[in-house]
C-alpha positions in Angstrom: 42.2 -63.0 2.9 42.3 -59.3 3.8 42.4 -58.5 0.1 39.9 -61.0 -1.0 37.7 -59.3 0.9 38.8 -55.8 0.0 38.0 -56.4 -3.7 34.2 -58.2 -2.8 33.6 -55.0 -0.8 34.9 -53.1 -3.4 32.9 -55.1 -6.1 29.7 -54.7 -4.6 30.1 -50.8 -4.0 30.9 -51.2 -7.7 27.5 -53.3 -8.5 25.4 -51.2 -6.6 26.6 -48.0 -8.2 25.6 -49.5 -11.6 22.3 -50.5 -10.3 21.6 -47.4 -8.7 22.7 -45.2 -11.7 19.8 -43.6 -13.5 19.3 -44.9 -16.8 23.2 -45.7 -17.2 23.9 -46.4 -20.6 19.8 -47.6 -21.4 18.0 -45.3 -23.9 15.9 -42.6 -22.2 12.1 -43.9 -22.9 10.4 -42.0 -25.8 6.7 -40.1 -24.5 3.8 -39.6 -26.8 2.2 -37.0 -28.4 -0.4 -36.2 -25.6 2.1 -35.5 -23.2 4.0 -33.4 -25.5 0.7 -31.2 -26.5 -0.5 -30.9 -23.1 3.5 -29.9 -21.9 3.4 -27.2 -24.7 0.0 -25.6 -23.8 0.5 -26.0 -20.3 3.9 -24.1 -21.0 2.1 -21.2 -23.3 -0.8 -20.6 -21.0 1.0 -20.8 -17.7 -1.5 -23.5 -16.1 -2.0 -27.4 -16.2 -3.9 -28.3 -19.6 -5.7 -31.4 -19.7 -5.6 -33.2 -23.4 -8.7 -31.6 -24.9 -7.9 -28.1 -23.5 -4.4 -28.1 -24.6 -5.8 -29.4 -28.0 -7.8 -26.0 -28.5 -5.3 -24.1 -27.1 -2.7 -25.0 -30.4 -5.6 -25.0 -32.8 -5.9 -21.2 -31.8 -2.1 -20.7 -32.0 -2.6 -22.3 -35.9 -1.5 -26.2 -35.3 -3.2 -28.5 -37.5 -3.8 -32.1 -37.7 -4.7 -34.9 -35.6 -3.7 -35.2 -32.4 -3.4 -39.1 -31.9 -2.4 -38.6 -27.8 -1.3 -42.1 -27.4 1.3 -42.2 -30.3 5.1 -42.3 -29.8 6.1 -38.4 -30.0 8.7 -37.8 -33.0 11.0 -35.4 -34.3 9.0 -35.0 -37.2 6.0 -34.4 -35.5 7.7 -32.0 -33.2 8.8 -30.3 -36.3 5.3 -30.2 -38.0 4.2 -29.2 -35.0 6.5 -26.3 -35.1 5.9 -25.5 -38.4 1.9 -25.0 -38.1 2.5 -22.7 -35.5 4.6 -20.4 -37.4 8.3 -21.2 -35.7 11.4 -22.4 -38.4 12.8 -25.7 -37.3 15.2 -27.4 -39.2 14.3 -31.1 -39.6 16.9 -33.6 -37.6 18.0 -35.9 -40.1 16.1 -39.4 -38.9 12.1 -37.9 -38.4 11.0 -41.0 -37.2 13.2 -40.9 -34.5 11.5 -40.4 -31.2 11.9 -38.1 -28.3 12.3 -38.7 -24.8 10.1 -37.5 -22.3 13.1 -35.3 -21.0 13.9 -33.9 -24.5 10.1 -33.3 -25.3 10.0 -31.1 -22.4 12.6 -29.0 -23.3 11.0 -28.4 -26.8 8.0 -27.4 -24.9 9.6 -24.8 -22.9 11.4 -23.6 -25.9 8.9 -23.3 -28.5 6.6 -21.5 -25.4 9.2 -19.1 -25.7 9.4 -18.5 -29.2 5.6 -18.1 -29.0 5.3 -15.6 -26.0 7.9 -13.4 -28.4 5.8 -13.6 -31.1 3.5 -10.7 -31.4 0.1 -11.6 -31.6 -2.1 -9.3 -33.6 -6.0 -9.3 -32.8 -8.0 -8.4 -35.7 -10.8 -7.7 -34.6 -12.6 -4.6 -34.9 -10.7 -3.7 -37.3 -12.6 -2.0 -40.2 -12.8 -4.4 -43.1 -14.2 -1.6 -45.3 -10.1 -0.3 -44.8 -9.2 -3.9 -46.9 -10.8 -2.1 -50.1 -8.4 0.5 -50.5 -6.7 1.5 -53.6 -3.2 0.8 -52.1 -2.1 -0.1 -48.8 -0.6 2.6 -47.4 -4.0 4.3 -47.7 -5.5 0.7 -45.9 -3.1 1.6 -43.1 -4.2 5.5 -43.0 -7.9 4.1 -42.9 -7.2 1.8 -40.1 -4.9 4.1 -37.8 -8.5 6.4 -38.2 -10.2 3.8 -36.2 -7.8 4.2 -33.4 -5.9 1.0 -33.8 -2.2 1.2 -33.6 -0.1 1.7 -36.1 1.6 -2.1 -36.4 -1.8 -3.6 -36.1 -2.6 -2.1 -39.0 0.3 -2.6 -41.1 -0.3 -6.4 -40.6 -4.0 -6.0 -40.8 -3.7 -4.8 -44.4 -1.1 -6.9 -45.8 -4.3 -9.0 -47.2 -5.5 -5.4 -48.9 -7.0 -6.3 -52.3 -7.2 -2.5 -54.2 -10.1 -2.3 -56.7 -9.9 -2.9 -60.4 -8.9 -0.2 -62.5 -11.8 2.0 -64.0 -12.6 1.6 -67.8 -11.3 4.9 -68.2 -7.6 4.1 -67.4 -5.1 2.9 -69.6 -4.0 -0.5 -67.9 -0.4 -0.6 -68.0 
């Protein structure tokens, strides 16, 4: 009798445990897209975004697309998503597979840190008169007269477009 009731006490403990555990051996619920934009601008600006706000926020940083907040967040829209704003991500092998709310957190934080090391590059005030130069270490020179830095203006005149040869020179 003593050992009947042993093992009931012993599978109930048992029963409970299971019960209690989080998520045992279920799959982790996938979260949508709006939570995962508003997660990743919250993360790059350091302050609660609601959807809209977070929306403008990656539009700035270069993400394109629609934003469909109530859709189930995937990898291959985490990886677009990472793409548009300039990061490398090697696509998982299954893009349709979806994320869990856990998972799409930790991409949030993580691509907010790729993005805070990123340098960011303001051009404006720049002199656009520089972006006519006849090659682009003159661009740079022109620039760095304006009192811009240096590296600003190395990546400011990577779009310099010299002018065309004049009649007079033998083209080669």
């Amino acid at each position: 009798m003593r050992r009947t009731v042993t093992l009931m006490g012993i599978a109930l403990c048992v029963a409970t445990l299971a019960q209690a555990a989080p998520g045992g051996n279920a799959t982790p619920a996938a979260t949508t897209v709006g939570l995962f934009v508003t997660q990743l601008a919250a993360a790059v600006e350091g302050e609660p975004q609601t959807f809209r706000s977070a929306q403008a926020t990656l539009r700035r940083l270069g993400a394109t697309g629609d934003f469909n907040a109530s859709a189930v967040l995937t990898e291959g829209f985490v990886t677009r998503m990472a793409g548009d704003l300039g990061i490398n991500v090697t696509p998982g092998t299954s893009p349709a597979a979806t994320v869990s709310a856990v998972r799409s957190t930790a991409i949030a934080g993580r691509l907010a840190t790729y993005l805070e090391a990123r340098p960011n590059f303001n051009t404006e005030g720049l002199p656009t008169a520089c972006l006519s130069s006849e090659n682009r270490g003159a661009c740079v020179n022109c620039c760095k007269e304006t009192g811009a830095s240096a590296n600003a203006c190395a990546h400011f005149c990577q779009s310099n477009v010299p002018p065309p040869p004049s009649d007079g020179e033998p083209t080669p």
